[in-house]
N, C-alpha and C positions, 0 to 999 in steps of 0.2 A: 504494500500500500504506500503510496505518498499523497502528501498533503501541502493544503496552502494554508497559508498564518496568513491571516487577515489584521495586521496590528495600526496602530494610530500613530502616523507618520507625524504628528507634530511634539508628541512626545520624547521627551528625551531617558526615561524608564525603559518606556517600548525600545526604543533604538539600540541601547543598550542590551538589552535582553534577545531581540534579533541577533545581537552580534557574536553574541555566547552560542546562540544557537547555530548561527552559520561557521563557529569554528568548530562542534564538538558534532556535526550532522557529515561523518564521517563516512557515510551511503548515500549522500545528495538524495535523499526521499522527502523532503522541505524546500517549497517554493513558498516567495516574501512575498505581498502586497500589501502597500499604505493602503488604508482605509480611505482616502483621499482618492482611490482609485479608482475606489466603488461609484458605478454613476447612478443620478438620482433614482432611478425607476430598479435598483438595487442588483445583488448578484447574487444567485443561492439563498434566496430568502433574506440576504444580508442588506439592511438599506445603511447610506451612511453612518443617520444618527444611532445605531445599533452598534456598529465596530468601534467608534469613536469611545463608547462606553467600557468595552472587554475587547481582551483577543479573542478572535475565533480561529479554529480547525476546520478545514474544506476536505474529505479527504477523496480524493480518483474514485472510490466508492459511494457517493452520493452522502456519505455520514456528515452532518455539521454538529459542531460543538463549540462553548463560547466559555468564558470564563476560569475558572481551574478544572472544567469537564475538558477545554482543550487543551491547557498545561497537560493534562496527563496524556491526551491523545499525542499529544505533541510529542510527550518522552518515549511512550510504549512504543511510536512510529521510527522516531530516531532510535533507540537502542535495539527495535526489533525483538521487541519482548513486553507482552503484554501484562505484566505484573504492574507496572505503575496505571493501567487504564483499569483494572480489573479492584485495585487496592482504590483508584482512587471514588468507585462505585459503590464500595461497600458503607452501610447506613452508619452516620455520624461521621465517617471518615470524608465522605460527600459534603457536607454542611458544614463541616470544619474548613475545609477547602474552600467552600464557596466563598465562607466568614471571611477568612484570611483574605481569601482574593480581592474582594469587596474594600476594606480597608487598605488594601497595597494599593486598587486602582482609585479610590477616591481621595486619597492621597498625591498618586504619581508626579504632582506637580510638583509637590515641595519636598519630594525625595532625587539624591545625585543621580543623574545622566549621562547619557552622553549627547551631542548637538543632534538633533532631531533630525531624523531620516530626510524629512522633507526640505530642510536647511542645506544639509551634505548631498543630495539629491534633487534639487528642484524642478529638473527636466523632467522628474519620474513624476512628481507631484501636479504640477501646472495643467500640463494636457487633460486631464479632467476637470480642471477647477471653473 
């Protein structure tokens, strides 16, 4: 399976976290796109104002997931082992996740970065905007 990260390119958390992810996606099974990409009438269910909120997971298989449901889609796809998708479904383990995720992203503004996708990339950002 491979998958697309749908992340929010004017974040500099997200961009950061992209970057971890594109050095350690050792199987290239992970394609990037800013959420900035998305155009209005949406993509996979995905409209802007939706991505702008969480990451999502797109995965070749039709499966969408958002939040720390795709953190783990994310890891189980990159490592090629479904123990972090399977662990991350389990009741309370799910909700703890969620919790966690929730306060990182309402957060992400006033936590370290790096310069925002859409900053160090702007040709990739603009053409939809």
């Amino acid at each position: 399976m491979k998958v697309t990260v749908i992340f929010d390119g004017e974040c500099g958390v997200c961009t950061r976290t992209i970057r971890f992810l594109r050095e350690h996606d050792k199987r290239h099974v992970l394609t990037f796109r800013p959420c900035q990409t998305i155009p209005d009438g949406g993509w996979h269910e995905i409209r802007p104002a939706d991505c702008a909120r969480a990451v999502w997971a797109v995965g070749d298989d039709g499966h969408i997931a958002y939040g720390s449901d795709a953190a783990f889609l994310i890891l189980a796809v990159m490592w090629n082992n479904w123990w972090p998708w399977r662990l991350g479904t389990l009741p309370g383990v799910r909700q703890v996740g969620q919790a966690v995720y929730r306060v990182i992203a309402n957060n992400r503004r006033r936590l370290p970065g790096d310069t925002p996708w859409c900053e160090q990339h702007p040709h990739e950002c603009e053409q939809y905007t």
